[in-house]
C-alpha positions as MATLAB code, in Angstrom:
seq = 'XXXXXXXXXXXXXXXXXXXXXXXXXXXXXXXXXXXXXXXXXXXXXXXXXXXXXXXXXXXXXXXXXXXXXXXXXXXXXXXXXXXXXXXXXXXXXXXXXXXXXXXXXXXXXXXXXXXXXXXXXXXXXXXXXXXXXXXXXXXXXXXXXXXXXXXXXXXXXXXXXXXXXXXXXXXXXXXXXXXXXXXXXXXXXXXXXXXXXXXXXXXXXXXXXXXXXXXXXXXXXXXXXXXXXXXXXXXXXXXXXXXXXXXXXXXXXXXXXXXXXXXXXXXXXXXXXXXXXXXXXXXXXXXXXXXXXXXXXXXXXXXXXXXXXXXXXXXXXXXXXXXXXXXXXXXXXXXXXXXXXXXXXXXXXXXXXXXXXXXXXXXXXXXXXXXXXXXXXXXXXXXXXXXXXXXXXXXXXXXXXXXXXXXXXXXXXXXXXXXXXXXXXXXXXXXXXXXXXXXXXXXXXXXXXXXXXXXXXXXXXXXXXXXXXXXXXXXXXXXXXXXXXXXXXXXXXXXXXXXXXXXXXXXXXXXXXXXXXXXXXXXXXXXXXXXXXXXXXXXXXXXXXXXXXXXXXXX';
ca = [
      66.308  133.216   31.067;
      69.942  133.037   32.078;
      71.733  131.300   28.907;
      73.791  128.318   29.670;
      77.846  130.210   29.166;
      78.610  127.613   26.261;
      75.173  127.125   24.437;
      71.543  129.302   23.995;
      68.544  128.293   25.989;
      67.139  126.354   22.917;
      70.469  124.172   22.732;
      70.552  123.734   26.140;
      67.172  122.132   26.476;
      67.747  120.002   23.328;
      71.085  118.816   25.204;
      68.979  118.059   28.491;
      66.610  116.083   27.006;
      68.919  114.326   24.654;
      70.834  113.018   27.824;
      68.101  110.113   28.337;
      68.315  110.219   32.107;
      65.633  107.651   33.332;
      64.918  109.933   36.343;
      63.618  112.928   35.067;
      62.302  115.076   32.695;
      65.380  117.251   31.950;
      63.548  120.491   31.692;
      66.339  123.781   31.907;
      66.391  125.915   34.624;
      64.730  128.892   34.347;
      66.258  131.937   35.877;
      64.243  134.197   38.013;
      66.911  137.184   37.173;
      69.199  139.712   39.416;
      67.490  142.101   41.543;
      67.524  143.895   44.907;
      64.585  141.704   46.489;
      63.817  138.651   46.774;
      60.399  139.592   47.568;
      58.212  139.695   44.158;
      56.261  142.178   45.419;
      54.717  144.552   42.985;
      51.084  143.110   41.698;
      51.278  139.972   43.845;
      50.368  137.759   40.991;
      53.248  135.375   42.086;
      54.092  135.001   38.617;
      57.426  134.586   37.141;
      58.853  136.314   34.348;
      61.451  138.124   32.559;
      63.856  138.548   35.661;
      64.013  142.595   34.854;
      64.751  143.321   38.504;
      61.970  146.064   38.942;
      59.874  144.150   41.841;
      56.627  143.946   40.050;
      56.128  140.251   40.390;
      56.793  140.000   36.690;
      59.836  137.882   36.982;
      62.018  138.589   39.938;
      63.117  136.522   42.125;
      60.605  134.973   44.443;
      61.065  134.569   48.401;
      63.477  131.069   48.741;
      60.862  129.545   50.832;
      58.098  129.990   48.442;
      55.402  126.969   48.051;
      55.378  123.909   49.778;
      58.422  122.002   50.196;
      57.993  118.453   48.364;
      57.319  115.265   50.176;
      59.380  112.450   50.661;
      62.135  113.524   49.059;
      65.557  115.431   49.950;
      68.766  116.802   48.861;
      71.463  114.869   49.253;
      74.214  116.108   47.365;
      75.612  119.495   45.793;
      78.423  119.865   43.592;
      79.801  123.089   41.543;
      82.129  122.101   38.451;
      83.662  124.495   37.282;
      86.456  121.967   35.769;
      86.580  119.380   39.024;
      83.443  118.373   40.409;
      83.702  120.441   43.920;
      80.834  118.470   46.695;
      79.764  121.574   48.614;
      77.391  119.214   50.736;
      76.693  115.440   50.899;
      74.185  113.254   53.463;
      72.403  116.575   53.286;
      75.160  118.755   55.209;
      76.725  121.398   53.993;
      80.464  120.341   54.172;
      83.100  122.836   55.394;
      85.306  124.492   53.228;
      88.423  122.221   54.129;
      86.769  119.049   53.056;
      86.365  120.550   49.207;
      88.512  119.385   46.954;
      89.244  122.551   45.144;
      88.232  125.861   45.739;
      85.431  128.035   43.618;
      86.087  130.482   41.595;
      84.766  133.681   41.452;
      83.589  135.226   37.788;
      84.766  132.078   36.297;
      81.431  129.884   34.676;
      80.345  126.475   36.220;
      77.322  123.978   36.185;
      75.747  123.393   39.887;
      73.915  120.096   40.329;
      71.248  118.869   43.205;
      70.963  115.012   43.601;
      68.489  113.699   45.527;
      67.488  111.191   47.588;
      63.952  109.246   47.623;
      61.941  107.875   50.832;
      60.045  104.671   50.269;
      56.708  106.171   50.055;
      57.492  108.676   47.129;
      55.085  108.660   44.250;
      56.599  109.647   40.831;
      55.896  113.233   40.448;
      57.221  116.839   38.906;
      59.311  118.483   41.925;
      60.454  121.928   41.440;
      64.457  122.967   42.502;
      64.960  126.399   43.201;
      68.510  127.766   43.563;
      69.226  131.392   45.131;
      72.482  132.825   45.090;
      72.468  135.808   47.646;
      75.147  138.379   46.673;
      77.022  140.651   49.243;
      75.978  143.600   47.376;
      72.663  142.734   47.904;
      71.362  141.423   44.360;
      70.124  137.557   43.686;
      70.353  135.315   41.794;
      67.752  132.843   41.450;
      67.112  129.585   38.570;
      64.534  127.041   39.000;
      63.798  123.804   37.147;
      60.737  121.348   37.243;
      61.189  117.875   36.522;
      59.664  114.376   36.888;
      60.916  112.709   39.548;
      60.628  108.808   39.227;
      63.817  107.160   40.407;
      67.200  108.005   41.645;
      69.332  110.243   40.179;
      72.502  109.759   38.103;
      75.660  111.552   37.817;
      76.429  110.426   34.832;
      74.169  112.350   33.155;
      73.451  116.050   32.408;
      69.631  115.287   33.218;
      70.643  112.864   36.296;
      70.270  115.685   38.631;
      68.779  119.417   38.661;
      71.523  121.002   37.131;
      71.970  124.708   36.664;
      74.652  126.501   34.151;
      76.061  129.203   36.038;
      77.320  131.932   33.855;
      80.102  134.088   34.724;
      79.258  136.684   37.289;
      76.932  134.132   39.061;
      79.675  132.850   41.500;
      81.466  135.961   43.684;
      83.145  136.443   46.990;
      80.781  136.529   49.607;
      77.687  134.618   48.468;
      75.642  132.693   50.453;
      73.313  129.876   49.049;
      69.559  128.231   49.447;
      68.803  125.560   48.239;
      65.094  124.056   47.701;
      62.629  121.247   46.586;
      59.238  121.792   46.091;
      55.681  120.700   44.826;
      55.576  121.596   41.712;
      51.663  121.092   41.699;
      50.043  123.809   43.737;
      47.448  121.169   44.813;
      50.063  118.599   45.869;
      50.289  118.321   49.945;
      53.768  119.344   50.677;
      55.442  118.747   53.919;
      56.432  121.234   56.982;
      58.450  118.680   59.224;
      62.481  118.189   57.485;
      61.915  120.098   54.318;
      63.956  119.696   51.576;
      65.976  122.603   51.758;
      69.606  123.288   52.041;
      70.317  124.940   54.769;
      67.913  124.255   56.803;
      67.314  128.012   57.637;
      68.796  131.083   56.142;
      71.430  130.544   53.763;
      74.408  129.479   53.316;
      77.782  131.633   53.485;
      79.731  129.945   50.113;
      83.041  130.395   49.766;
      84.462  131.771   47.011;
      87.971  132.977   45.880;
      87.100  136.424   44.546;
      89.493  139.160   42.981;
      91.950  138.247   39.943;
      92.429  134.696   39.231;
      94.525  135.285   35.652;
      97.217  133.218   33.523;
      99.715  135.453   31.560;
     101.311  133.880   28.395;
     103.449  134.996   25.628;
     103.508  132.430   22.620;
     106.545  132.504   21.034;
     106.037  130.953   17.280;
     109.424  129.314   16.735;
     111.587  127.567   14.307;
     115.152  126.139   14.638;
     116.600  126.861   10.604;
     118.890  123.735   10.684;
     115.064  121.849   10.760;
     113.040  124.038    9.030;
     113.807  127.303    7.521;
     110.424  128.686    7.571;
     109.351  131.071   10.247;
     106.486  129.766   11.985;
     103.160  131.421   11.891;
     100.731  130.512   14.548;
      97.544  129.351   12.715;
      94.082  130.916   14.392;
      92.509  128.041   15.076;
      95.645  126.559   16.938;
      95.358  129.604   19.472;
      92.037  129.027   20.009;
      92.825  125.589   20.899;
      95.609  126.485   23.349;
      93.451  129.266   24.692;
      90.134  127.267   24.984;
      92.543  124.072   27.066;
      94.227  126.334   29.396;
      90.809  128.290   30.515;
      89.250  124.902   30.616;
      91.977  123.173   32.909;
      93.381  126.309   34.911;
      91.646  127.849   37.941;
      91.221  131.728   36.266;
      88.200  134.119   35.626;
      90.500  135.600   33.143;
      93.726  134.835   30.440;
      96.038  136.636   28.785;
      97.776  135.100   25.775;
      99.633  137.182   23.520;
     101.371  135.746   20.467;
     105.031  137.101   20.205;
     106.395  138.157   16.267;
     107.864  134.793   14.957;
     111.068  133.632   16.319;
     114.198  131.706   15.558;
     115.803  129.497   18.365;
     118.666  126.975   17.772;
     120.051  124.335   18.814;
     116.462  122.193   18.956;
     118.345  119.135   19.951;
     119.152  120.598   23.673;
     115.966  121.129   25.755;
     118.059  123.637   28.198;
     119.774  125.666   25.468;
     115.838  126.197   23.887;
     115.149  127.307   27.926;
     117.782  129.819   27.717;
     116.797  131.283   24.651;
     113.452  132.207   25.404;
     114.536  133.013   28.816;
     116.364  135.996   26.795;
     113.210  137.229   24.635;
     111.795  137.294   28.529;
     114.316  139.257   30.150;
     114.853  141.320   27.303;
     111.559  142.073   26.885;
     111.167  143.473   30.166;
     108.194  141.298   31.317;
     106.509  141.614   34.461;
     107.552  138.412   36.711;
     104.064  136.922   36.698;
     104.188  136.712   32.924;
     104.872  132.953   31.076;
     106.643  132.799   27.933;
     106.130  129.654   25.874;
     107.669  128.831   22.777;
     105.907  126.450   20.517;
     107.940  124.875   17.362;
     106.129  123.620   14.404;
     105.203  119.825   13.420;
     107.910  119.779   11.187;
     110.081  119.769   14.448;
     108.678  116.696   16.101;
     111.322  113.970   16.626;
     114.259  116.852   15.938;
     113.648  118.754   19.545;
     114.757  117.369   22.576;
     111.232  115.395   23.670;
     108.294  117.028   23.316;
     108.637  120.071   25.855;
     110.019  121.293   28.742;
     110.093  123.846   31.083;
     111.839  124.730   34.392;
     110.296  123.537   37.900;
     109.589  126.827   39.524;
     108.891  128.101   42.597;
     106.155  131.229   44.014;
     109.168  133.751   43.833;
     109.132  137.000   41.761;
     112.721  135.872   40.285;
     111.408  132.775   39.309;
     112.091  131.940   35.408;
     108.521  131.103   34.097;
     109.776  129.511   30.478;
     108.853  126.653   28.762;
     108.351  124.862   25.134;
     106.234  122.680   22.888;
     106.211  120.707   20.023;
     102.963  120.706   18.099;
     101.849  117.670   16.710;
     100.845  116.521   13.260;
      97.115  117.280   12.543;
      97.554  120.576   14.187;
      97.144  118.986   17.755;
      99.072  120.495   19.907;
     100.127  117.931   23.152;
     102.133  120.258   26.101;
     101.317  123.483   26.488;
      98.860  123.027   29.241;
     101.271  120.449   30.760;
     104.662  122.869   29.999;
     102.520  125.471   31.880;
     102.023  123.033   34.598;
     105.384  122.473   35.458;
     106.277  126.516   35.311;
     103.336  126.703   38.132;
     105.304  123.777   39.873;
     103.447  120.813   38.871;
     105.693  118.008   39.023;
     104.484  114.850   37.186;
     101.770  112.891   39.075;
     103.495  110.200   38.825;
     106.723  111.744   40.539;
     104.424  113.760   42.893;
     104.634  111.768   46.057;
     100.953  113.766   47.289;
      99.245  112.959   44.330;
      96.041  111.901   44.393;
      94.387  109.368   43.813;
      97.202  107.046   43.842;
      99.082  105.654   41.442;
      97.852  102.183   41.373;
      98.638   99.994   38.209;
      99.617  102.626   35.993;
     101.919  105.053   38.020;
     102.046  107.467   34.792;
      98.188  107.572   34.369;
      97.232  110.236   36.567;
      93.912  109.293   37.748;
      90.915  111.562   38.199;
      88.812  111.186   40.631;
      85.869  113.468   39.785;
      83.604  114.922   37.152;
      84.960  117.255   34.411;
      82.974  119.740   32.621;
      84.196  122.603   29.803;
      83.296  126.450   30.708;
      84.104  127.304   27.812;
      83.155  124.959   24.364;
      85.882  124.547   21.648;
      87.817  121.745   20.393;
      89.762  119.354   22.535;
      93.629  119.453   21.881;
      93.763  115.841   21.154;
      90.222  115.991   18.892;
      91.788  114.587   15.843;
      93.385  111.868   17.378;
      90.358  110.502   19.041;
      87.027  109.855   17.217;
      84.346  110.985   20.011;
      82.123  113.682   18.990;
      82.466  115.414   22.146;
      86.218  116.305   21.722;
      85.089  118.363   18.792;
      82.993  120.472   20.593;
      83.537  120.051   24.628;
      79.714  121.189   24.766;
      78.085  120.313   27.736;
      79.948  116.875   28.474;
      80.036  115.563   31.447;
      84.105  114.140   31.959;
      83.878  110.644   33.464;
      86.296  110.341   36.266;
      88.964  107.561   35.099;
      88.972  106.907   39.231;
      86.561  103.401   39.747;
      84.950  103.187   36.584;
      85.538   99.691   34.700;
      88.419  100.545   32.440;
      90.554   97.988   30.619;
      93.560   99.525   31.699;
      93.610  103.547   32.876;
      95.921  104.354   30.499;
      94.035  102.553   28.029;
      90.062  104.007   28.380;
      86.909  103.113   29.504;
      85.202   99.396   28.509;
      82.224  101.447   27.076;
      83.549  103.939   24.503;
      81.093  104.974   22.747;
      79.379  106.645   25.649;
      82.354  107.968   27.516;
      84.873  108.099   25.083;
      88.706  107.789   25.793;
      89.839  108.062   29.750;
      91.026  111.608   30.235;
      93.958  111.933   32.725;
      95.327  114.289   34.287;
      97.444  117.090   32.618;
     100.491  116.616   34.604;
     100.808  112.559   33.452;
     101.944  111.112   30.653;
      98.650  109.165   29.453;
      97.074  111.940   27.407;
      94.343  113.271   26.315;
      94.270  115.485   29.212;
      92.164  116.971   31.831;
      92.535  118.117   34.907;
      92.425  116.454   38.664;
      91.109  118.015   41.304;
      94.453  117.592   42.889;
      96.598  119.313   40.281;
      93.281  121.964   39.794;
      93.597  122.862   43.809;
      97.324  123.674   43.706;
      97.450  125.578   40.825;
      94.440  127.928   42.514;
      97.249  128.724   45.165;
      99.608  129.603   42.645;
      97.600  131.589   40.524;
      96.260  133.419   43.200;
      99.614  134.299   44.469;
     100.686  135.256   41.011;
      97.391  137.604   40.572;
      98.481  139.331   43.616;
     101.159  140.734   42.465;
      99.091  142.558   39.584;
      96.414  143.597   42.257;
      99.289  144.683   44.747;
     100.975  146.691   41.777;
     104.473  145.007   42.271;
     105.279  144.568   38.848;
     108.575  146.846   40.169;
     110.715  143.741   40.812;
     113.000  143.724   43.713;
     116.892  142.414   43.624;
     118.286  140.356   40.477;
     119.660  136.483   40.123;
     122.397  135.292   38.366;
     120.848  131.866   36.071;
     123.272  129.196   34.732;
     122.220  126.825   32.146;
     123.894  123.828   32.054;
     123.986  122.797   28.025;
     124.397  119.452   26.632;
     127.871  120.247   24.941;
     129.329  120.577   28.357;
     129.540  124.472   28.733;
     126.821  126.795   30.874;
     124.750  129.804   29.599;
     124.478  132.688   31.753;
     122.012  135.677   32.022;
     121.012  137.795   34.840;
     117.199  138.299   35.192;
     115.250  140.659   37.645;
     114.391  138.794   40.962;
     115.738  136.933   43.374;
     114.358  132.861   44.411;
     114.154  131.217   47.612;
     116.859  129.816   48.555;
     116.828  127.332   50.945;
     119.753  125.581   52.790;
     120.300  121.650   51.674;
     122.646  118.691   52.771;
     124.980  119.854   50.521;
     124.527  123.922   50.891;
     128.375  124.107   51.200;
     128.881  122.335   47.932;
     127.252  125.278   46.251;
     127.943  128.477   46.910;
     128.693  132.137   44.779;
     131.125  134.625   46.138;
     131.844  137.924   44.700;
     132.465  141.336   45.785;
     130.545  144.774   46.076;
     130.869  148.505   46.638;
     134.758  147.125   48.132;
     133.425  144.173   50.281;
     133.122  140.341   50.079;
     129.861  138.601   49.926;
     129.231  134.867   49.675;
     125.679  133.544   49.304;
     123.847  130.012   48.362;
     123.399  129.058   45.292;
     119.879  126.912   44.459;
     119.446  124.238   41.592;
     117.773  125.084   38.559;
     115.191  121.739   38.149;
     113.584  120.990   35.328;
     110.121  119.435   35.012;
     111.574  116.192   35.193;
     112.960  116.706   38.730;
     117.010  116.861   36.783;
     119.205  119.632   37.755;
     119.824  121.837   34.966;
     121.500  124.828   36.070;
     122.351  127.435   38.658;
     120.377  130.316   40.458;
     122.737  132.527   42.203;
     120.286  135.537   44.371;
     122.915  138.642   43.942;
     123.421  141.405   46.432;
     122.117  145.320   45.553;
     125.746  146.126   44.966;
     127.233  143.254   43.017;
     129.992  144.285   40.320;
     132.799  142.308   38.451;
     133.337  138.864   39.060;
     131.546  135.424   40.058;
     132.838  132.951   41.344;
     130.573  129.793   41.502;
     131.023  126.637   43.434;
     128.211  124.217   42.355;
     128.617  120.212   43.216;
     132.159  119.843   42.378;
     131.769  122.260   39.370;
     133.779  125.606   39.384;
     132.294  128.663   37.236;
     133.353  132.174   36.795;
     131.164  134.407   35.545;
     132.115  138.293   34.643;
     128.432  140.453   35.900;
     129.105  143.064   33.058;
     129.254  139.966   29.946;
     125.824  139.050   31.364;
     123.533  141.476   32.158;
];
């Protein structure tokens, strides 16, 4: 047996049954194994088994078409969750890649679930789902699941559909898929014309985003002494809640969170100047420029900072300045890292993201979801102590409602039924927490991550060029720091409002000058891409602002 990636077989069938679908039995899948053949030669007993791979018929995986394909009954839908609910075919068609709403991820874990759809003249009966995943290396996987079919399925449910727990390595670049229903009873009369089988012949080429998929964060524990005096240890089990949200919400098959020695960082009351700071344990810390650092302040700090984080709207560059804050909550429930994070991947706010979707109707800051959720990887919910519904604690095989058209009393609000789907989680990029993620905000941060990822796979952690960042700080005055890596730059309305010149190796240069942006869409700075040879002076015209900056003060 393949075990489930969050729970043991035995948990997982107690979970299955303990759903109460009315349409079936909600027996687990039973995995057939990896092997090189699909075959199950060997004795030619037919029998399944242990799934050792070694083509006796003792538990490999069996020939997709294998039995008689079930009567008066076919698949309608497929979906893969690995954190959205992803419909790889509906009506019974596979649907092309574009029409997915996010993509899948390779060696990242997932639940796949069959729904089906009944002709009038179906008797209640067990039907048997068989799922192959053909590998480009030539292995298979292979699960199947009986269950008593009496009604309709429901989505709702964990036991509303066949649904298989795909552990890690199940999903990779290249697979193709099969899909089948079939008597379950050996002596039940199946059917040859329109079986129940996805494709319809040979399989299925999936795709799948393969290679790296990988977050990189540096915690900084911090403290500003004018609040608290106390350096700030990270506790363990707040890690493992910031780790377990940001592999549940983000598109990776792998993260990378390292907690920096304790730090001090002033001047709480001005978001930028907290920017800047940890902008200088980055740079000075010579980290690669797909690496995040996030500082985190204690709860004693909550109502001192400026809000409750921040970060810096970036773009896909190498010079890009990946920094941002939180404030953790009282009750150890940390709020914004997830959503701080967002923003240094270029989130905006769904409710100042004009492409957001669903819309924004009624409750712009809500950020409406619009599919399943479901946890890869079990833990506590950020928000668990705030909200009393047992899943939070755990995040153990739940099924996330979608806030999108279920009755709610207000989105921002919850659902009208509580106690069975507990509070309305929105999207990570609103305001209306407790958080999940949209399919939406899930898709775009696959692009990012990707492109980040690449950089790693491409080896160019040797960054070219450097940039010249201005903070703008609440007292008036600016902050400056040069940092490895140059922005985009592109050319605006007012491109001759902002402009650097300077000179190098004896000549003039003059270049734009881009707006740092903050998460809340305010410009907070300046981002000045320098030439190779840049030396001495600065000299900085930004929307009716003049700055001079000496190169040698700053780097």
């Amino acid at each position: 047996m393949r075990g489930s990636p969050l729970v043991p077989l035995a948990a997982w069938l107690l979970v299955i049954v303990g759903c109460g679908s009315p349409d079936g039995d909600g027996d687990g899948f039973v995995s057939l194994g990896d092997a090189s053949s699909t075959d199950g030669g060997g004795d030619g007993d037919g029998d399944p088994g242990d799934g050792d791979g070694d083509g006796d018929g003792d538990g490999d995986p069996v020939d997709p078409d294998q039995g008689s394909y079930a009567a008066d009954i076919s698949i309608d839908t497929v979906e893969i969750n690995q954190a959205v609910g992803v419909t790889i075919a509906a009506g019974g068609q596979l649907l092309p890649e574009n029409q997915w709403v996010a993509p899948l991820i390779g060696g990242r874990p997932g639940l796949l679930r069959v729904f089906w759809a009944l002709e009038p003249e179906f008797v209640p009966r067990d039907i048997l789902a068989r799922v192959t995943l053909e590998h480009s290396d030539g292995t298979v996987d292979q699960f199947e699941q009986t269950k008593l079919i009496s009604g309709p399925p429901d989505p709702g449910f964990v036991a509303g559909s066949f649904a298989v727990p795909l552990e890690a390595d199940a999903l990779r670049a290249g697979d193709s898929l099969i899909i089948g229903l079939f008597e379950a009873d050996p002596g039940q009369a199946g059917t040859d014309a329109d079986p129940p089988r996805l494709p319809g012949d040979g399989a299925a080429a999936l795709a799948v985003v393969g290679g790296n998929m990988e977050v990189k964060v540096v915690i900084l524990p911090a403290n500003d002494p004018a609040i608290d005096g106390a350096s700030y240890e990270l506790p363990a089990a707040l890690r493992e809640v910031m780790e377990t949200d940001l592999y549940n919400l983000y598109p990776v098959n792998e993260i990378s969170v390292e907690v920096h020695a304790p730090v001090q960082i002033t001047d709480c009351y001005d978001g930028n100047n907290i920017l800047a700071q940890v902008s200088g344990y980055r740079n000075g810390e010579g980290a690669d420029p797909n690496v995040y650092y996030h500082a985190i302040f204690p709860n004693s700090h909550e109502g001192s900072c400026w809000a409750g984080g921040m970060a810096w709207l970036v773009d896909d560059s190498t010079g890009a300045d990946r920094v941002s804050y939180s404030v953790n909550h009282w009750g150890e429930s940390p709020n914004n890292f997830t959503h701080e994070l967002g923003h240094s991947n270029g989130r905006e706010h769904s409710f100042e993201d004009g492409g957001y979707q669903p819309g924004s109707l009624g409750s712009p800051d809500c950020g409406r979801r619009s599919t399943w959720g479901w946890p890869v990887r079990a833990g506590r919910h950020p928000k668990a102590n705030e909200w009393d519904f047992p899943a939070m604690q755990t995040l153990d095989n739940w099924l996330i409602a979608p806030t999108e058209g279920l009755l709610l009393a207000d989105y921002c609000y919850g659902h009208d039924d509580y106690d069975l789907w507990g509070p309305a989680l929105n999207d990570v990029m609103s305001y209306a927490y407790p958080y999940w993620i949209s399919a939406y905000n899930y898709r775009h941060l696959a692009e990012r991550i990707s492109t980040l990822s690449s950089w790693d796979n491409a080896g160019a952690a040797a960054t070219a060029g450097e940039s010249l960042h201005g903070v703008f700080l609440a007292d008036g005055s600016a902050r400056w720091y040069v940092m490895r890596g140059q922005p985009v730059v592109h050319a605006t309305p007012n491109s001759d409002a902002r402009t650097a010149r300077g000179r190098g190796q004896g000549r003039r240069w003059v270049a734009a000058v881009a707006a740092k942006i903050t998460g809340e869409g305010e410009v907070g700075g300046v981002i000045v891409p320098l030439p190779a040879d840049a030396v001495g002076r600065v000299a900085i015209d930004f929307d009716g602002r003049v700055f001079e900056v000496e190169l040698a003060q700053v780097r």
